[in-house]
N, C-alpha and C positions, 0 to 999 in steps of 0.2 A: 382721478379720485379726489372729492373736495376733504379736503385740511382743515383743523383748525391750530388757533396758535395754542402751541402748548403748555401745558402748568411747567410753571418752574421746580426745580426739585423741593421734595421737603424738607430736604435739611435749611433751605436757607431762613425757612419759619423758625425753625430752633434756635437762628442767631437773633432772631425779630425778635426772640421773647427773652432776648439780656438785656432786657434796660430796664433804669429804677421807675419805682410807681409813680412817679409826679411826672413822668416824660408821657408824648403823645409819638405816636407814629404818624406819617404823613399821612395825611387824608384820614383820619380816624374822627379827629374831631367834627370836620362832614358828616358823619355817620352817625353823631349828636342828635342831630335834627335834618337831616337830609342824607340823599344817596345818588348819589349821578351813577349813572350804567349809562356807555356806548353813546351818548349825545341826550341821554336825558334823564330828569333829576325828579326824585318826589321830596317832600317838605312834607314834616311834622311841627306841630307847634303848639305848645300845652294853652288852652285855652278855658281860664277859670278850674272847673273840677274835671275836666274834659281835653278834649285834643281836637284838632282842625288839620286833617291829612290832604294835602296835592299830590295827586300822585302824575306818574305819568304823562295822563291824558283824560280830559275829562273833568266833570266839576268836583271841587273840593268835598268832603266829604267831612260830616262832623262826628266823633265819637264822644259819648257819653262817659262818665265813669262808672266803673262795672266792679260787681261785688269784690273782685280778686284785684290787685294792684299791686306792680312791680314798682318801687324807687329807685333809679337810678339816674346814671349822667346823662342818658339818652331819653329825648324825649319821643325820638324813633320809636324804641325799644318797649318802652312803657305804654305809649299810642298803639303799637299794633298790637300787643297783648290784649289790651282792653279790646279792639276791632274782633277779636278772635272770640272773646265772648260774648260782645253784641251777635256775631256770624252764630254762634254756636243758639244764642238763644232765638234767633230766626229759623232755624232748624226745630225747635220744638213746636211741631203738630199732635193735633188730637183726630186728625185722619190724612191718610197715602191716598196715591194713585199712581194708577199705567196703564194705559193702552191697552196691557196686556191681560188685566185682571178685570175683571167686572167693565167688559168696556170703557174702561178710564171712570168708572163711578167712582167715589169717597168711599175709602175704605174705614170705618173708626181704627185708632191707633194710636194710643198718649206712646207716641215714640221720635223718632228725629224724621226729619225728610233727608234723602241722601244731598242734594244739590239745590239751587236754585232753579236749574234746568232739570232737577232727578225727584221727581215727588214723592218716591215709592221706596220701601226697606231694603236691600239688597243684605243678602249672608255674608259677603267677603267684606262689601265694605263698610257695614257697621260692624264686624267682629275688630278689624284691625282700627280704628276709629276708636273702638271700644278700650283693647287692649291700650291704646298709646296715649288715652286720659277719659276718656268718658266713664269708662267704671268708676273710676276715682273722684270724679267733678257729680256728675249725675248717676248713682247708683242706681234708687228708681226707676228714670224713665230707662235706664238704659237694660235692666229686667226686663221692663216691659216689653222690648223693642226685639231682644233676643228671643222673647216669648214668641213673637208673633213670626218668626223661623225654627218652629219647633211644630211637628203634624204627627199623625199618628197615619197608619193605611184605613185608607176607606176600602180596599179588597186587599186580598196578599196574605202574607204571614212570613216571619212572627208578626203576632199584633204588638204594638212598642213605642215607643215613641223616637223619633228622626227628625232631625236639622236637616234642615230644604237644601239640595242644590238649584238655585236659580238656577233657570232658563240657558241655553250656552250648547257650545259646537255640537254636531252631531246629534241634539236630541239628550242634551245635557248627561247628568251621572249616569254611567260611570267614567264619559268623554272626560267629560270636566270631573275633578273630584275631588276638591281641596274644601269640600263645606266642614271638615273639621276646623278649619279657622275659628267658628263658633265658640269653639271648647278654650281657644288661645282666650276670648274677650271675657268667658264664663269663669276664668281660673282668677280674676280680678275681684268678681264678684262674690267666689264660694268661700265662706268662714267655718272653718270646726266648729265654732261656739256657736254656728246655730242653732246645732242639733239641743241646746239647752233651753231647761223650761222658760227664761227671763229672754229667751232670743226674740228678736223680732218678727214676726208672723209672715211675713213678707220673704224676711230672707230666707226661713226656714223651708217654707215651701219653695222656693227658687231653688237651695240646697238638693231637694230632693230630686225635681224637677231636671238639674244638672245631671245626678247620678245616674238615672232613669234613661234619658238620652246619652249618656256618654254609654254606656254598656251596651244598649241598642243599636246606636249610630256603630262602635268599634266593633260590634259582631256583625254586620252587615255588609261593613269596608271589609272586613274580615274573608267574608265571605264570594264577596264580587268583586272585588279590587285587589286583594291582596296577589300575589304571583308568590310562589313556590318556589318555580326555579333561582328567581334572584333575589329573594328575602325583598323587594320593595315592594309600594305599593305606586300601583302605573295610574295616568294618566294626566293631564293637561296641567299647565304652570299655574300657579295661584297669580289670581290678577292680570300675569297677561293673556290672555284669553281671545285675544283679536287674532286669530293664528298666524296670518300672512303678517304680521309685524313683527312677529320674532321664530316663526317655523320657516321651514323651505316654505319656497312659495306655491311648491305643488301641492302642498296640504289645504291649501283653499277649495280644494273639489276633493281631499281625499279625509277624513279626518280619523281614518280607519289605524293610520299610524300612530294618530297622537293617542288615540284609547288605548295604545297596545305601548306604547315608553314609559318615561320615567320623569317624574320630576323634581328636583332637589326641594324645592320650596313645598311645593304636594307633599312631600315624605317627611321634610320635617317638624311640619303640622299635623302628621300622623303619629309625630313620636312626640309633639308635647301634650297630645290628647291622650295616650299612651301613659305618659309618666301622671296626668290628671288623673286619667284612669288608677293607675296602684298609687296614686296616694288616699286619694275618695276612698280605696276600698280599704285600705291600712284603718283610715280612721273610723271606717264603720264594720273593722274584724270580717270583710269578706275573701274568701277563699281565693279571689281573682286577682287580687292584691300582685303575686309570685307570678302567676301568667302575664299579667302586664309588666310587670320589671323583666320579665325574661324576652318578652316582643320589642319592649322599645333596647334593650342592648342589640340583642338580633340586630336591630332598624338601624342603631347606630353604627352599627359596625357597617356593614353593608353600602349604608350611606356614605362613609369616610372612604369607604375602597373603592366603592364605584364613580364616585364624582369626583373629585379631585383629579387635578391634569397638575403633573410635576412640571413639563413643561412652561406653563404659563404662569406656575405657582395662583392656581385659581381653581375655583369651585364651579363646576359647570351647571349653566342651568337644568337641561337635561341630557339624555342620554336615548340610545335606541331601543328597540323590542328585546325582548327576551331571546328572540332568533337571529338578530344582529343588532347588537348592543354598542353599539359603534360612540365611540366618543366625539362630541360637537364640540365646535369654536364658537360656543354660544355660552355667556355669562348675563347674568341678574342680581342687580343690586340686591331688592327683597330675598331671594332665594339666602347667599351669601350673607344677609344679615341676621336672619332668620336663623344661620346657622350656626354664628356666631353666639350669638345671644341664647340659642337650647344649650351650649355648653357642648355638643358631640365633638367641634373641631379643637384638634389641641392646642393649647394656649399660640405655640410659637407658627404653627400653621395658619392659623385664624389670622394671626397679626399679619403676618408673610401675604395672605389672598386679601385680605383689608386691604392692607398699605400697595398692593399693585395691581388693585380694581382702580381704573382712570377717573380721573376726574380733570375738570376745565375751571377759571375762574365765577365760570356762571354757576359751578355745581355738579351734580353725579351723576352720569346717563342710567337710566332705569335696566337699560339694555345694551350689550357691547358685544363683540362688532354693529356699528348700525346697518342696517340691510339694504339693497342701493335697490332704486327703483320702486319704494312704496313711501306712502303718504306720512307724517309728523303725526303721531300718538305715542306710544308706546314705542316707536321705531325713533331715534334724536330729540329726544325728551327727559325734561327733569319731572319728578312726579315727585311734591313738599313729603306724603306719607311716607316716599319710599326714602327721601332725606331723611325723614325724623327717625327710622329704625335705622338707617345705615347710623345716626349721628349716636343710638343708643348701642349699638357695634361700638364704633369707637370709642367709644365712653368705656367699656367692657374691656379693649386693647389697650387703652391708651393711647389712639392713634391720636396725635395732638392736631396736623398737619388736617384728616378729616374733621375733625370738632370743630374747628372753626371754620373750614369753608361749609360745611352742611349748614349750620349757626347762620351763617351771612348769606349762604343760598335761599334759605328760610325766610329771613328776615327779609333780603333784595325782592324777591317774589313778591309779598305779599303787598309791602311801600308803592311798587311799582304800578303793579293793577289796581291797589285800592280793595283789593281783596284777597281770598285766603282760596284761590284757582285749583282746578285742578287737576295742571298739569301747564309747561311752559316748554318752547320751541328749546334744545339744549345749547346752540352757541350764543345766541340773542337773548336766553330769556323772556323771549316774549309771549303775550299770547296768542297770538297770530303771524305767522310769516308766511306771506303770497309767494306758493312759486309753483303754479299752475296746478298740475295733477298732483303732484306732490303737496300741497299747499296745506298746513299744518298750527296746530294739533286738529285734528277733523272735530274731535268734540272736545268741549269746553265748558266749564263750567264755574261761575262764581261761587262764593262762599260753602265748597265742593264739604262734605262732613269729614273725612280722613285730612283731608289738607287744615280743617279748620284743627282737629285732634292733637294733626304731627304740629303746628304752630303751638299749642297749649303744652304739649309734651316737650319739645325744645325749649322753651323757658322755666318749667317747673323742673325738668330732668334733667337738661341737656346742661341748663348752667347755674340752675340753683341745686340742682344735685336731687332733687327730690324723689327715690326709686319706690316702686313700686308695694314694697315692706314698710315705707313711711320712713325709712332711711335715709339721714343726710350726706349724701358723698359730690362735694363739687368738685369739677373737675373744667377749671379754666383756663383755656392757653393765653399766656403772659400777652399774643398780640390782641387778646379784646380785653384786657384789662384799661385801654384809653376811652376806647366806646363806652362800657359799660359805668366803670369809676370817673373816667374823668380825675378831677382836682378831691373827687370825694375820698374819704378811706373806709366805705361801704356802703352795700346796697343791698334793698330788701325785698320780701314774697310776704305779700299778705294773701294769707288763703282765711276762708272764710271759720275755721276751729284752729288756725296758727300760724306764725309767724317765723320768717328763715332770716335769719340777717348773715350777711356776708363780711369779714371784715377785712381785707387787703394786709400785707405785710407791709411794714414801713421801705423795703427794696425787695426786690424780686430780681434773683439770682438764678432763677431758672427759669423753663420753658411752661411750665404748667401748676397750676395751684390748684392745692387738691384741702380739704379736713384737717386742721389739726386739732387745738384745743377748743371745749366747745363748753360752753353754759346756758342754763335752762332758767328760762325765767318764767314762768306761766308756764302759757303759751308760745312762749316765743324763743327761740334757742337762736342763740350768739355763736357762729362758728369763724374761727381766727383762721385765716386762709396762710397755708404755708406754702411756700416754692419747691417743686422738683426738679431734678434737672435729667429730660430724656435719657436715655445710653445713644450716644452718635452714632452714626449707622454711614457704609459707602453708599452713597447717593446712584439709585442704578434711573436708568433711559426710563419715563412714565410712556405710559403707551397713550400715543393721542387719542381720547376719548370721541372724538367726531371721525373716527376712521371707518370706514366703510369697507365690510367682505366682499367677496368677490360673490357675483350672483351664481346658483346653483347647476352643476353640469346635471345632464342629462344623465338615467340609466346607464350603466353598464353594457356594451353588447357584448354576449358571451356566443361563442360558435362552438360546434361540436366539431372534433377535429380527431376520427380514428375515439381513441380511448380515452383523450382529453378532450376539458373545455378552456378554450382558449380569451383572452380577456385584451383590448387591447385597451391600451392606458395613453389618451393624451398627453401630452406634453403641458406641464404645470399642472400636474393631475397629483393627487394619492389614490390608492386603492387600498379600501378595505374589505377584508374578507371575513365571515364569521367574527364580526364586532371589533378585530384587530386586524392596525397596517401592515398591510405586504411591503417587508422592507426589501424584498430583492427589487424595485421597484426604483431605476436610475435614469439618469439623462443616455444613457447608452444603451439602456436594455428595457425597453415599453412595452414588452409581451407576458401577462404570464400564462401558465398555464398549468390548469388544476386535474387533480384525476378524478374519471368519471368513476362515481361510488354511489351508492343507493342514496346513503344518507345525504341530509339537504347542506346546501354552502350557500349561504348569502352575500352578495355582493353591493357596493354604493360606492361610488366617485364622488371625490369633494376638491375644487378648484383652490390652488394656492395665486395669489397674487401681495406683493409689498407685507410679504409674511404673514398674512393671513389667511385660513385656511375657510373655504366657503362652508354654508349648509352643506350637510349632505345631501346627493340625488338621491330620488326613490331609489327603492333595494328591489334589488331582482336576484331568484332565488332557486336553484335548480337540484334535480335528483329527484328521484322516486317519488309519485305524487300518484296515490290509488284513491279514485273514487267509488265512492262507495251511494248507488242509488235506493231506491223502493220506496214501499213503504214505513213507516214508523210502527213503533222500531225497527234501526235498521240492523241487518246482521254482517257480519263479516271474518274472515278466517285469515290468519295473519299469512303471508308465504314466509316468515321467520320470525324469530324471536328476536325481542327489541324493542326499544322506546319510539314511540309515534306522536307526533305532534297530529291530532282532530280538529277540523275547525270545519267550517260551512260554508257556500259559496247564498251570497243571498241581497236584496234587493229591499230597503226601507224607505220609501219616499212619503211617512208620513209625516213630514216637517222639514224646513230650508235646511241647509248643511251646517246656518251660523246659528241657529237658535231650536227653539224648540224642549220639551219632553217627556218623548218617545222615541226615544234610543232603545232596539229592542236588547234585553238581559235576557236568556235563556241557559238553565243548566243542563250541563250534558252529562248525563249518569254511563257510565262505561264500566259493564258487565262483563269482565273475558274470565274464561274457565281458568280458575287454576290460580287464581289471584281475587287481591281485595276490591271491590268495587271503587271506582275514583269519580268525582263530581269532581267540574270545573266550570267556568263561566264564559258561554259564548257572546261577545258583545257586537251588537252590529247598529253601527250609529246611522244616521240619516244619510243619504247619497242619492244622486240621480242614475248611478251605471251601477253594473253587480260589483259587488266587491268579497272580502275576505272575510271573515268574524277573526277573532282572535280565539288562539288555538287551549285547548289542554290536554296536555302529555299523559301518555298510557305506558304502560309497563306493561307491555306482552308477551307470554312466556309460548315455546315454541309448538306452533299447531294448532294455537288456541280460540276457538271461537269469538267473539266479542258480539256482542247486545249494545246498540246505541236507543239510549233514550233521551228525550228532547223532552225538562219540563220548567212551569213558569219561572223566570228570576222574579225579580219585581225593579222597576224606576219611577223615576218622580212623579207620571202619571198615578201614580197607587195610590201618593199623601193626600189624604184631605184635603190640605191646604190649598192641594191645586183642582180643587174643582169647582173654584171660580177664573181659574185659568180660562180667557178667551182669544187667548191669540196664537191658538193653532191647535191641533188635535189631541186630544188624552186630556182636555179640561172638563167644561159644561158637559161634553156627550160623554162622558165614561173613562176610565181608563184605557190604555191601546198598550201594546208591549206586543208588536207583531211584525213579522217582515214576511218575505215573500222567498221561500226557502226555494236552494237548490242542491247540488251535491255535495255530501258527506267525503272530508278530502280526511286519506292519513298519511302524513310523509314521515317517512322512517329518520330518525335523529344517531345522530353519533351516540354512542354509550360514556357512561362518563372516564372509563380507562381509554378513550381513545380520545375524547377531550383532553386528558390529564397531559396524553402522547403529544398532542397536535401544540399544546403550551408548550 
């Protein structure tokens, strides 16, 4: 298993930050005007009204001076600042493109381009781009930009307005399902006051335009995404979306699973559109107000209980199906900061999963355990965006220790390449590191739009305090006070309507400088910088952030044995069963065995090596399994009373497994005498073998006939927007939402007093 060296503890940062303001820490003053990383050095140098960057490798590069300006002792610091709004103003196009739209025509669009290498708007990454300074920097164009991921159906109903899920696994939403990110970048943008007659005409109609979609979009997820049985709502991680980078690696031909789990980062994008939701409707007296405060408690609650591993004192990325919900040895920076920052984790927990998510002197892996045997993306990588909200996490804890390595991960990145990338190898920081098939990050990107954001967002937020309410809260650990100040006793933020000035204490007796007294002059407010001094803490083992899981075991075999079924357990195995591990499960005793009962048991083996515990293997899953054939609708008579899990056996091959949208959504309407009718959502993503849809539960009372009826959902082929969609089916030619159906499956479920028993 490859190492890396490991961070030293945090406390020893809290001793760095006892000394007086005129002293320098070693190598800080380097950090002036240069940066050496691992054998190589980039060089800033203020040149007239401008800067002249070396970075790396490659030719010099000059920066202009750009409307916003930082003064400090760094002429680093103040140089890439400006680099970031040169980058940011290369970004604004008056028309996109993709391959995948209009055959790569020009698309018109006074909006951002995503990358140098990305021509085109994407939902995830201009929402978060959005949130982390572009609402703030460029209102306007960035309306604009949100606009043109907002569609209405061109067939379907409700007729409404809907935020696009892009393109993605299985024939995209409801595989993928995190396009509520939108709503995160829109709550930037939405004022009360512009419902007023002096408002601006622009904003007002944006306002509305918010409302309109968020009530659409929430009743929809509502509807096709939501899960019942466990108050979340299922489907794929926000942003990592490559699945073989942070799922098992069997999910690369199955993605039948990821539609049917959970994702911490997914859900809690559901819950700050949620609280957008009951506030919009507070301020416009609608009724929906109390139902949306009552959904996102729900959400949080459920969130706190089902993600959280006491164990590892950490926030898991996600979690398994509704039918084995089994807990992973899988963490995400975004997710975890995402959660920090909605406010659902409590104070001393948040800080607890912050302070013992790994990090290395290069920075914060995006993803942890890293996965052994796939290529540098998302798998042993820093990702600047995913810095910039872990860096507004800690800023939220206090974590002093992250604030400043995020701060210098930020900073080291962007000097290095000469640009604001996006995304860098995690031990080297580089952006490229050769090692064959592995050979990493696979895509790259210069002046990427979320990395150019998280850079803009880490200087106005991270260290001039500047939050999101126009609140000044700075919060600076005593070791960038040499960088930053230098010999000076302050430094300033000129933004284009004000000015931030900072002003050091004469010693600095503690570890972090936060607000004290403050004075207004204009525009421009004087904030007198005071010292805190952390609460010391016992410095526990950091878990090496380049550590690598163990690759994922094989299925389960389960044998039938008389009356039981028998399971046999490798050695450096766990077994879980029904979403929890079998602790009878020892170095002396590797057998277990289950009784054979109607109702269903799911099983998955997950491999321990050097204390960590692998992906889980596929789940295999046994007991009473009635198919039910004919025609539609189909009929069927229970042989008992009881909960049944319905799903379909069926076959979608219109589009690759990794893209696509035409995932088909079908609801199943289930009539049994004697009881309420239940709708539920069968989803069956793209695949090339038959597979499963994802199930919904019946409540069947004894003797009872039951009525299955099979009618349209709706997915992304519906929207408007996509029928200029040309790179693959459900675009130019029409809509599709069809698979190739086989039998009607119901397997009988435990009830929930024999749940209650089996806890």
């Amino acid at each position: 298993m490859r190492r890396s060296p490991r961070l030293a503890p945090a406390v020893a940062l809290a001793i760095a930050g006892l000394v007086s303001a005129g002293s320098a820490l070693a190598g800080d003053a380097a950090w002036r005007d240069s940066i050496a990383w691992q054998g190589a050095t980039a060089r800033m140098q203020a040149d007239g009204d401008g800067w002249r960057l070396q970075p790396k490798a490659g030719a010099a590069i000059d920066i202009a001076a750009q409307p916003m300006k930082t003064d400090t002792a760094s002429p680093m610091f103040d140089g890439l600042f400006a680099l970031a709004q040169a980058e940011l103003s290369k970004a604004h196009v008056e028309a996109i493109s993709d391959n995948a739209y209009d055959n790569g025509r020009p698309i018109p669009c006074s909006c951002f381009e995503t990358g140098e290498k990305w021509r085109y708007v994407w939902t995830r990454d201009l929402s978060f781009a959005a949130d982390l300074s572009l609402a703030k920097l460029r209102p306007e164009r960035t309306r604009d930009a949100l606009r043109f991921k907002l569609s209405d159906l061109r067939v379907g109903a409700p007729r409404g307005t809907y935020v696009v899920q892009d393109t993605g696994s299985g024939g995209s939403w409801p595989i993928s399902s995190d396009r509520v990110v939108w709503f995160l970048a829109a709550r930037g943008l939405v004022d009360a006051r512009a419902a007023g007659a002096d408002a601006d005409a622009d904003a007002k109609r944006f306002n509305d335009e918010v409302w309109h979609a968020l009530t659409d979009t929430l009743a929809q997820d509502r509807a096709f995404v939501f899960d019942r049985e466990t108050g979340l709502y299922r489907g794929e991680t926000s942003f990592l979306d490559w699945r073989e980078q942070s799922y098992p690696r069997w999910t690369a031909d199955d993605v039948a699973f990821i539609a049917q789990s959970f994702a911490l980062s997914t859900n809690v994008l559901h819950y700050e559109a949620l609280r957008l939701g009951e506030r919009m409707a507070r301020e416009r007296g609608d009724a929906r107000a109390n139902e949306y405060a009552k959904q996102a408690k729900a959400l949080a609650t459920q969130i706190e209980r089902r993600f959280w591993r006491e164990d590892r004192g950490l926030y898991m990325s996600y979690i398994g199906t509704a039918a084995h919900p089994v807990p992973f040895e899988a963490y995400d920076l975004l997710g975890l900061s995402l959660l920090i920052d909605s406010g659902i984790a409590p104070g001393a927990r948040a800080r607890r999963a912050l302070a013992a998510y790994p990090m290395l002197d290069s920075g914060s892996p995006v993803i942890w355990p890293q996965q052994p045997g796939i290529a540098i993306y998302h798998n042993r990588a820093i990702w600047p965006f995913v810095s910039a909200y872990s860096l507004r996490a800690a800023r939220k804890v206090n974590d002093i220790a992250r604030i400043e390595h995020e701060v210098r991960s930020i900073l080291r990145g962007a000097a290095l390449a000469g640009s604001n990338m996006e995304n860098y190898e995690l031990v080297t920081q580089a952006v490229h590191v050769d090692e064959g098939a592995l050979s990493g990050p696979v895509v790259n990107s210069p002046r990427q739009l979320w990395s150019v954001a998280g850079y803009l967002a880490m200087v106005m937020e991270g260290v001039f305090g500047l939050e999101p309410d126009g609140n000044v809260a700075p919060k600076i650990p005593a070791t960038l006070v040499p960088m930053l100040f230098g010999q000076r006793d302050r430094i300033s933020l000129r933004l284009p309507d004000r000015e931030i000035v900072l002003v050091r204490p004469a010693k600095i007796d503690g570890d972090l400088l936060v607000a004290g007294k403050r004075e207004h002059n204009g525009s421009r407010e004087t904030v007198q910088l005071v010292a805190q001094r952390s609460a010391t803490k016992a410095a526990t083992p950091p878990l090496d952030a380049a550590a690598f899981a163990p690759a994922s075991p094989d299925a389960p075999s389960i044998v039938q044995s008389g009356s039981r079924w028998t399971i046999d357990v490798p050695v450096n195995h766990r077994l879980y069963i029904d979403g929890a591990l079998r602790s009878d499960v020892s170095p002396q005793v590797r057998t277990v065995q289950l009784p054979q009962q109607d109702a269903q048991q799911c099983a998955s083996l997950a491999r321990v090596e050097h204390g960590i515990e692998s992906l889980h293997s596929p789940t295999r899953c046994i007991g009473v399994d009635i198919a039910i054939d004919g025609a539609w609708p189909r009929s069927w008579r229970a042989p008992k009373a009881g909960r049944y899990a319905v799903s379909v056996d069926f076959t979608n091959t219109h589009g690759p497994i990794n893209t696509g949208i035409t995932a088909a959504v079908k609801t199943l309407v289930a009539a049994c005498d004697g009881v309420e009718e239940r709708r539920g959502t069968l989803v069956m993503p793209h695949g090339a073998a038959r597979q499963r849809s994802s199930a919904v539960v019946v409540d069947v009372p004894a003797g009872a006939t039951c009525r299955f009826t099979l009618r349209d959902g709706v997915n992304m082929s519906y929207l408007t927007h996509n029928a200029r969609y040309t790179g693959g089916a459900g675009g130019i030619d029409g809509p599709l939402n069809d698979a190739t159906l086989g039998a009607l499956h119901a397997v009988p479920l435990r009830t929930a007093q024999q749940e209650k028993s089996a806890r």
